[in-house]
Backbone as CSV, one residue per row, in Angstrom:
resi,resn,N_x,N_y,N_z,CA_x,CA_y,CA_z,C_x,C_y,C_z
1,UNK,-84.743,-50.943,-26.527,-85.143,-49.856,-27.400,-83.933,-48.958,-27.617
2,UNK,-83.597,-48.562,-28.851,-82.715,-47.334,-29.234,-83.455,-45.974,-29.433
3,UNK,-82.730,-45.564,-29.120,-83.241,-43.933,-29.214,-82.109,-43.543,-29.826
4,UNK,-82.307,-42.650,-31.226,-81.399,-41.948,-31.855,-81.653,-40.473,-31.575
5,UNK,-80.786,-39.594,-31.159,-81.162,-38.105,-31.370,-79.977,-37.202,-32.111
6,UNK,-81.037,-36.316,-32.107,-80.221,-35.246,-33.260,-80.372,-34.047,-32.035
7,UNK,-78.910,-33.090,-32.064,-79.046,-32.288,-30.811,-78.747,-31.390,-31.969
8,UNK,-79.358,-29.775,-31.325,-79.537,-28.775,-32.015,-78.857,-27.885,-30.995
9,UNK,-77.784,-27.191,-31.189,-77.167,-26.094,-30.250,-77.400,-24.406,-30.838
10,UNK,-78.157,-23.661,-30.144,-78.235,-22.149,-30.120,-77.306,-21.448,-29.341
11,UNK,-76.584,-20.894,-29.583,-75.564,-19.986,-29.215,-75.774,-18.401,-28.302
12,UNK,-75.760,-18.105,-27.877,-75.752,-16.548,-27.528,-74.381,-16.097,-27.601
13,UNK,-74.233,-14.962,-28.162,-72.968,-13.897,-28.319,-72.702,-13.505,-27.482
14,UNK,-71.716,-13.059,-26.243,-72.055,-12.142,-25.232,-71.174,-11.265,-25.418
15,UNK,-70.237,-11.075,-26.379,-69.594,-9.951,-26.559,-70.084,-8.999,-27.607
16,UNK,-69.438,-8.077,-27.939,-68.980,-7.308,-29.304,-68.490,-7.934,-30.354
17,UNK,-69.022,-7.712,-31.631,-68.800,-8.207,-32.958,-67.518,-7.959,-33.352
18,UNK,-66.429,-7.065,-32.518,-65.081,-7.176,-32.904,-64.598,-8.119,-31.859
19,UNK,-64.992,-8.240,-30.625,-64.130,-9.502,-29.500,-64.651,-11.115,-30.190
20,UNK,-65.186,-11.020,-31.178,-66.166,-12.279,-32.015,-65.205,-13.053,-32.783
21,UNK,-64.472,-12.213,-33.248,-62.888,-12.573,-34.076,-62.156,-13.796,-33.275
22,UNK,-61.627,-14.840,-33.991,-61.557,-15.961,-33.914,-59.621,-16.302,-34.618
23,UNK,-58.990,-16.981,-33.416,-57.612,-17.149,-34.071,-57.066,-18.498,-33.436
24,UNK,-56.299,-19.307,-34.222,-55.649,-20.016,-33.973,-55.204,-20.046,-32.452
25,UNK,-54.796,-21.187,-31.416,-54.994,-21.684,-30.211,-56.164,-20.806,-28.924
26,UNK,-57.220,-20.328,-29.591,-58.139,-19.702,-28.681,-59.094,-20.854,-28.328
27,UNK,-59.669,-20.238,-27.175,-60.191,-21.441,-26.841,-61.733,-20.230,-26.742
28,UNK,-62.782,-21.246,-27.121,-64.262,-20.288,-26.828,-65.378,-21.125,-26.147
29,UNK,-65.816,-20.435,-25.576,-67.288,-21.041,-24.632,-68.368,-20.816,-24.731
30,UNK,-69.469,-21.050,-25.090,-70.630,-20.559,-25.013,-71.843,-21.536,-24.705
31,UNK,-72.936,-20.665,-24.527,-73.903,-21.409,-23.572,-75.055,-21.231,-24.173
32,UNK,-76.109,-21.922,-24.055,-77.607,-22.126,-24.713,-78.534,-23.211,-24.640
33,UNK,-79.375,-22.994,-25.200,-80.745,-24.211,-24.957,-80.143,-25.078,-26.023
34,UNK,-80.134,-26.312,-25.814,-79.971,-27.736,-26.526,-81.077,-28.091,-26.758
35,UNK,-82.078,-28.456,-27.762,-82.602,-29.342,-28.097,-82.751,-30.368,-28.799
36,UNK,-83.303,-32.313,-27.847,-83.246,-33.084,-28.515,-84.609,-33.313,-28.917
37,UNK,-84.585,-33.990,-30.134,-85.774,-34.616,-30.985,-85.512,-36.190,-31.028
38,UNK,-85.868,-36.626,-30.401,-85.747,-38.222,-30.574,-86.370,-38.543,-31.785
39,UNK,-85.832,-39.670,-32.468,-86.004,-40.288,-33.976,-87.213,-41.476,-33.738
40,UNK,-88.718,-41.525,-33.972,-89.088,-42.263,-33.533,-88.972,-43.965,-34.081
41,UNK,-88.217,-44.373,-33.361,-87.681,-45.562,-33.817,-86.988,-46.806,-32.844
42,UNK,-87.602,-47.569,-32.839,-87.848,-48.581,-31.633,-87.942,-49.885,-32.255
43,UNK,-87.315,-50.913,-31.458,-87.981,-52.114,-31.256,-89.260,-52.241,-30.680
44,UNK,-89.740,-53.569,-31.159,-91.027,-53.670,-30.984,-90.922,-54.369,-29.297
45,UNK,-91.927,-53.741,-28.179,-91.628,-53.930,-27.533,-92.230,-55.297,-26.950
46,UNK,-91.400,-55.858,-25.357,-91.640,-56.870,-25.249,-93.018,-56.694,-24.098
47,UNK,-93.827,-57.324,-24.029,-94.825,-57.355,-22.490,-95.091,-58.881,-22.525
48,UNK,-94.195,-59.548,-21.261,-94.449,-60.409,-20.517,-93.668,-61.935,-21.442
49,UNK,-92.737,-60.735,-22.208,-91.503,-61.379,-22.729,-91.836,-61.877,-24.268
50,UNK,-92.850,-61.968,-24.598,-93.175,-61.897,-26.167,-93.601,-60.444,-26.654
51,UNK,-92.971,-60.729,-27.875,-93.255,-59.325,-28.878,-94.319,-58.839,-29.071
52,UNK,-94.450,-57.687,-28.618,-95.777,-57.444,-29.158,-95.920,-56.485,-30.405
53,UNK,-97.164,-55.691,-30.819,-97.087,-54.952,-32.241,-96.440,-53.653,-31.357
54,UNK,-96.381,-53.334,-29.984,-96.231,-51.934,-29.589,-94.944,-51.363,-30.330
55,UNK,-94.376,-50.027,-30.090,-93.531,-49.589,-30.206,-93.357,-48.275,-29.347
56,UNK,-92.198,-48.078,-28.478,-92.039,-46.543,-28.088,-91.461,-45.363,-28.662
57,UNK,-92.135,-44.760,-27.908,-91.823,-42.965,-28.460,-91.009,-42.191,-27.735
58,UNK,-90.696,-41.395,-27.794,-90.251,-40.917,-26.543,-90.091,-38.758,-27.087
59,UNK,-90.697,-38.067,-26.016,-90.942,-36.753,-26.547,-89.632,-36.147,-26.205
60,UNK,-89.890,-34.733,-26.745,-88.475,-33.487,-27.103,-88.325,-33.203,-25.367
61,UNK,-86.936,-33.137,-25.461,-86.852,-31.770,-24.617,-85.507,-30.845,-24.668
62,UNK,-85.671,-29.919,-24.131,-84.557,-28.751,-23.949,-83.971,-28.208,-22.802
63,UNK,-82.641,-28.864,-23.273,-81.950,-28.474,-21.474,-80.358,-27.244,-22.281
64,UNK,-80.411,-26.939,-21.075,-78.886,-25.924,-21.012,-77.773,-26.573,-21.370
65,UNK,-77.100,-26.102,-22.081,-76.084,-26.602,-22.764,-74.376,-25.760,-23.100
66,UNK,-73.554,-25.764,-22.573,-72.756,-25.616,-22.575,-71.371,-26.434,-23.869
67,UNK,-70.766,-25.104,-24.574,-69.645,-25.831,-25.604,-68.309,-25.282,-25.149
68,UNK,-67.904,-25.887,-25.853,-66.288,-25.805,-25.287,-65.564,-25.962,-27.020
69,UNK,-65.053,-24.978,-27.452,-64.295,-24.929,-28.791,-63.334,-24.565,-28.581
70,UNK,-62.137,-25.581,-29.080,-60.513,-24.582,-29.010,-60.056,-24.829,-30.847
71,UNK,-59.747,-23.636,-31.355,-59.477,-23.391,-32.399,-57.523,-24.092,-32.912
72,UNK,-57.829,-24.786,-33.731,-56.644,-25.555,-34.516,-55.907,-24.313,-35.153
73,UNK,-56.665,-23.803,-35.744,-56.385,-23.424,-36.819,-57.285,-21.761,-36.895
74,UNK,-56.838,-20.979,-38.005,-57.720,-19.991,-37.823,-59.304,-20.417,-38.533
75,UNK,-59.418,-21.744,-39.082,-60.647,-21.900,-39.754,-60.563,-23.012,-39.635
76,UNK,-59.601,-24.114,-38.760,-60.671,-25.566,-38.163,-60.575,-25.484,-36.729
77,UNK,-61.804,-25.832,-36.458,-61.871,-26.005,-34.233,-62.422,-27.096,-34.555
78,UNK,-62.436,-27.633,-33.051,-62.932,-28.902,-32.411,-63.849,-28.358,-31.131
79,UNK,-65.003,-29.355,-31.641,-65.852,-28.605,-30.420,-66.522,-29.990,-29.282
80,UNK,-66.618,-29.791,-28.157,-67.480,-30.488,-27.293,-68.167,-29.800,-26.778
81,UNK,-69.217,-30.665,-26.804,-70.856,-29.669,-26.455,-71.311,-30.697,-25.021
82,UNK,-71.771,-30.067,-24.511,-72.082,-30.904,-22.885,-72.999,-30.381,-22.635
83,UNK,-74.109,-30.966,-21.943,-75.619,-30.485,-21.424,-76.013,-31.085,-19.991
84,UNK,-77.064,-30.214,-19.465,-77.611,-30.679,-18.637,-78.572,-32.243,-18.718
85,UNK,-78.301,-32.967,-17.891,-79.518,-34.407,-18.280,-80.674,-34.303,-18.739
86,UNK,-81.340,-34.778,-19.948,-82.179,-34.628,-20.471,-83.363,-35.432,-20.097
87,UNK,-84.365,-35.682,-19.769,-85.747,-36.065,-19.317,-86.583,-36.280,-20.644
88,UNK,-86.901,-37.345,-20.742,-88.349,-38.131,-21.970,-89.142,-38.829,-21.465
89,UNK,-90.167,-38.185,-21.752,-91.414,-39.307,-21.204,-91.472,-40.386,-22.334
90,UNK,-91.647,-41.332,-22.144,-91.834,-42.905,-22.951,-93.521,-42.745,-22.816
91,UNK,-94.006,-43.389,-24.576,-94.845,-43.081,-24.586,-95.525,-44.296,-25.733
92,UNK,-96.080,-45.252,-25.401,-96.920,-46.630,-26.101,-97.553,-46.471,-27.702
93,UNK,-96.611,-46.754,-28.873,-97.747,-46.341,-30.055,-97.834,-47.565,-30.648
94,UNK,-98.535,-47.998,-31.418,-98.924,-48.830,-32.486,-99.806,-49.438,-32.598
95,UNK,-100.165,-51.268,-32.596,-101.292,-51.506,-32.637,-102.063,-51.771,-31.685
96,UNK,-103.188,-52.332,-31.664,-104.149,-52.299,-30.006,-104.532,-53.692,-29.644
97,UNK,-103.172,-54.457,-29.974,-103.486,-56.315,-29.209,-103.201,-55.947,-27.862
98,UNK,-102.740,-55.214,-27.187,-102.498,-55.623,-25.698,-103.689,-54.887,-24.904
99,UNK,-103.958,-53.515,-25.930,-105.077,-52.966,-25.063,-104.050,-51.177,-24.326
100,UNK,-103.118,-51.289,-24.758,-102.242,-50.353,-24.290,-101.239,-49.455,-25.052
101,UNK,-102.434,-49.339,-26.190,-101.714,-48.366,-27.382,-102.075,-46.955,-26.746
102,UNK,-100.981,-45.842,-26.787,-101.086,-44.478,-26.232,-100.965,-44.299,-24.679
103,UNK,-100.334,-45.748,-24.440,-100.508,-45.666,-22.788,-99.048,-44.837,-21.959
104,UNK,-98.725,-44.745,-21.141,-97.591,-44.259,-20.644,-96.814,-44.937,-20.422
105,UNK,-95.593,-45.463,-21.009,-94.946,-46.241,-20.527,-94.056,-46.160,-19.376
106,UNK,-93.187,-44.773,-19.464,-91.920,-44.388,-18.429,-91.479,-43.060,-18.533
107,UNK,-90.332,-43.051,-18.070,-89.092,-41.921,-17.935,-87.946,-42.509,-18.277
108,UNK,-87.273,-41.557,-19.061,-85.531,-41.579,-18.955,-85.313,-40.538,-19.014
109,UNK,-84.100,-40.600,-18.363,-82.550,-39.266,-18.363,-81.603,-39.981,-19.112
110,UNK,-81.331,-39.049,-20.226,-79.900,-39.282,-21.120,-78.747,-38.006,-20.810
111,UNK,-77.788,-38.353,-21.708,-76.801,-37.283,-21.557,-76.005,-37.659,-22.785
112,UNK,-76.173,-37.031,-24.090,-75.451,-37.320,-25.094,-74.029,-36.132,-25.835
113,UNK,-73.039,-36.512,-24.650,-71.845,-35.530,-24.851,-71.600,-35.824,-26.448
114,UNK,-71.121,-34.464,-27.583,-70.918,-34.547,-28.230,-70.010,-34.357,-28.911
115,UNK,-69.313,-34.749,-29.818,-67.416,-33.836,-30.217,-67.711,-33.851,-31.342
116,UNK,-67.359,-32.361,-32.192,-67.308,-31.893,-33.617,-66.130,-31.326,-33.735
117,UNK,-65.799,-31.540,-35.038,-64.617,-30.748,-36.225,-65.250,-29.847,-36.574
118,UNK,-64.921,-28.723,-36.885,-65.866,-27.572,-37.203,-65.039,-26.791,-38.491
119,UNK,-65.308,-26.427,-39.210,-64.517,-25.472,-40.609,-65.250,-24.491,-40.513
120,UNK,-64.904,-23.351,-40.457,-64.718,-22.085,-41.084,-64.994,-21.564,-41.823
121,UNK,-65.821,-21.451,-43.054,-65.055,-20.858,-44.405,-64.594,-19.188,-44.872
122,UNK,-64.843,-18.253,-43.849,-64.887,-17.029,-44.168,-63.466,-16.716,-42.989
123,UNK,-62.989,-15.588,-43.594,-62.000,-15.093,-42.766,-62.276,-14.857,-41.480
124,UNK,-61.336,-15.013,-40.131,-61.801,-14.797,-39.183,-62.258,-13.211,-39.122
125,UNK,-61.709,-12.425,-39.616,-61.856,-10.509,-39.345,-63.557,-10.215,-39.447
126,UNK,-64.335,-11.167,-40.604,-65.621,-11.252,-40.768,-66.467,-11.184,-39.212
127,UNK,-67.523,-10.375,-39.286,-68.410,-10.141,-38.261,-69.616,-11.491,-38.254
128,UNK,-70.019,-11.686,-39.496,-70.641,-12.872,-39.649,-69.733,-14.029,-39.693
129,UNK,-69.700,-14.925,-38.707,-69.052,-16.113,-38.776,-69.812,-17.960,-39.123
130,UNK,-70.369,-17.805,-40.213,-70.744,-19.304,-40.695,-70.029,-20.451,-40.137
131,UNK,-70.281,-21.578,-39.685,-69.075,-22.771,-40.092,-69.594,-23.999,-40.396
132,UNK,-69.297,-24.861,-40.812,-70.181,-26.386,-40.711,-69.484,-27.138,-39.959
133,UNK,-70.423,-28.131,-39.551,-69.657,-29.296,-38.402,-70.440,-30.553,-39.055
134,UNK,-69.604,-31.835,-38.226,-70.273,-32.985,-38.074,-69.998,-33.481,-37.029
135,UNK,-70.922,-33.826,-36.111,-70.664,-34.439,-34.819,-70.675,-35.905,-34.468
136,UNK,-70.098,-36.401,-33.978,-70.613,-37.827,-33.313,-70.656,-37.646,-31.670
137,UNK,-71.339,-38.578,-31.553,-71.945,-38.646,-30.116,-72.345,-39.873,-29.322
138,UNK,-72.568,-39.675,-27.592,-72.486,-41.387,-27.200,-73.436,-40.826,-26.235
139,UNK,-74.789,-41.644,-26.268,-75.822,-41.491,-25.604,-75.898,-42.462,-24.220
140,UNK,-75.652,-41.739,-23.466,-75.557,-42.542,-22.128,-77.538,-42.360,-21.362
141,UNK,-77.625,-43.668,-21.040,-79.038,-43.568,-20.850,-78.994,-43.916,-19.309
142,UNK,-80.008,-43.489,-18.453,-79.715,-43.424,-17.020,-81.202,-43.327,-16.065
143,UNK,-81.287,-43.716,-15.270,-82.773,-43.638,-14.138,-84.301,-43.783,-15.082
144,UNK,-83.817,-45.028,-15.503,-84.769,-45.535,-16.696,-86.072,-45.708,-15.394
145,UNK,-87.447,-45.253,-15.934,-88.099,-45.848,-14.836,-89.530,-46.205,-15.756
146,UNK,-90.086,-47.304,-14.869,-91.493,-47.491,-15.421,-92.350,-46.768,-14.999
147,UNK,-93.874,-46.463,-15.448,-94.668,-45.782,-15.192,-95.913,-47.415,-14.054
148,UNK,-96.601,-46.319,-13.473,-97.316,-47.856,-12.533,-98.563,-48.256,-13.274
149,UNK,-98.668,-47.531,-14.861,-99.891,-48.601,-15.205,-99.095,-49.519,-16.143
150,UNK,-97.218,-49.219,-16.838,-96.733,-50.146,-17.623,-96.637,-51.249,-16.683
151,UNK,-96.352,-51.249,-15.324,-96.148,-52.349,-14.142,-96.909,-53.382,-13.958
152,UNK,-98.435,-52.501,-14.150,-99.914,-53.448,-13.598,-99.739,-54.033,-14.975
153,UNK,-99.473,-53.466,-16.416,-99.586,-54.356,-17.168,-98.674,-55.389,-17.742
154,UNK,-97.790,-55.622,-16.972,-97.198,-56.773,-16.964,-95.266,-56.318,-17.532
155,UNK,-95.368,-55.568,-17.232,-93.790,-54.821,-17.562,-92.637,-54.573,-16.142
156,UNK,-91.471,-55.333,-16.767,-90.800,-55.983,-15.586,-89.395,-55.034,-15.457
157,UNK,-89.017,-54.097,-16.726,-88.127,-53.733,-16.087,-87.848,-52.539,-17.599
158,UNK,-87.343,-51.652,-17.327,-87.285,-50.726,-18.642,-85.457,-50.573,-18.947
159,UNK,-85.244,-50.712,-19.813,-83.479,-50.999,-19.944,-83.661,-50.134,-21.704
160,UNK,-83.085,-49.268,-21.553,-82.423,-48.742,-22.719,-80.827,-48.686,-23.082
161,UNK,-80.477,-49.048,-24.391,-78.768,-49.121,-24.645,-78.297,-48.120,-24.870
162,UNK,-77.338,-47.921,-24.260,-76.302,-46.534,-24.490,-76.080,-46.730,-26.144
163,UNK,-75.686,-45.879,-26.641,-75.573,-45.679,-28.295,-74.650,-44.724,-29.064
164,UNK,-74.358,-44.974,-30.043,-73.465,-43.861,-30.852,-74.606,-43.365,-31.225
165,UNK,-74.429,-41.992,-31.681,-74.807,-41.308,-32.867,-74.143,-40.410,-33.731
């Protein structure tokens, strides 16, 4: 199964709107809630090694998140965003041949470090600071576990692929 996510970073200010000012080789830090939304989008899964109609889900969550920006330029930075391990419950949807549509499947912990280019467009002296980014990212997936009714029903081992996004 792939899991695609889209990470959302909130910021807190902790200074003054004049220490906010932004210049060429500075480096900035800030900290906040990350949230991922997993893309629901899966292979169809296997039970007892043939395909079945199932497919998994897997729900949001929000962990602490820490960035790290050092400024190029007075209006391009590069940013890496790093978070605490993220936790999804796996969760059984589609059709009802096995008898185990909506059932629980598992757990995972991911950790999808991220690196952005970031632009600027307003002068740094500006109190409001806009910028746009695009990130890519590498989803490391980790302490994959089954749940004990995916077990009784015939599920041998839960393996998710690490991934770009």
């Amino acid at each position: 199964m792939r899991v695609s996510s889209i990470a959302m970073l909130i910021t807190f200010g902790l200074a003054s709107s004049t220490a906010l000012a932004h210049s060429a080789d500075q480096i900035i830090i800030r900290g906040g809630p990350v949230y991922i939304h997993p893309q629901d989008k899966s292979d169809h899964v296997k039970v007892g090694g043939a395909k079945s109609d199932l497919k998994a889900k897997a729900d949001n969550d929000t962990q602490l998140g820490l960035n790290f920006q050092y400024m190029i330029t007075d209006s391009f930075a590069i940013e890496l965003l790093g978070a605490t391990p993220f936790s999804h419950q796996l969760k059984l949807s589609g059709g009802n041949s096995t008898g185990l549509a909506d059932a629980h499947l598992g757990k995972i912990k991911h950790l999808p470090p991220t690196l952005s280019p970031l632009w600027y467009p307003l002068d740094s002296s500006y109190e409001f600071q806009p910028y746009v980014g695009l990130g890519v990212n590498y989803t490391f997936f980790f302490d994959e576990k089954l749940s004990g009714k995916a077990k009784k029903a015939g599920f041998h081992g839960l393996d998710l692929d690490n991934s770009w996004g």
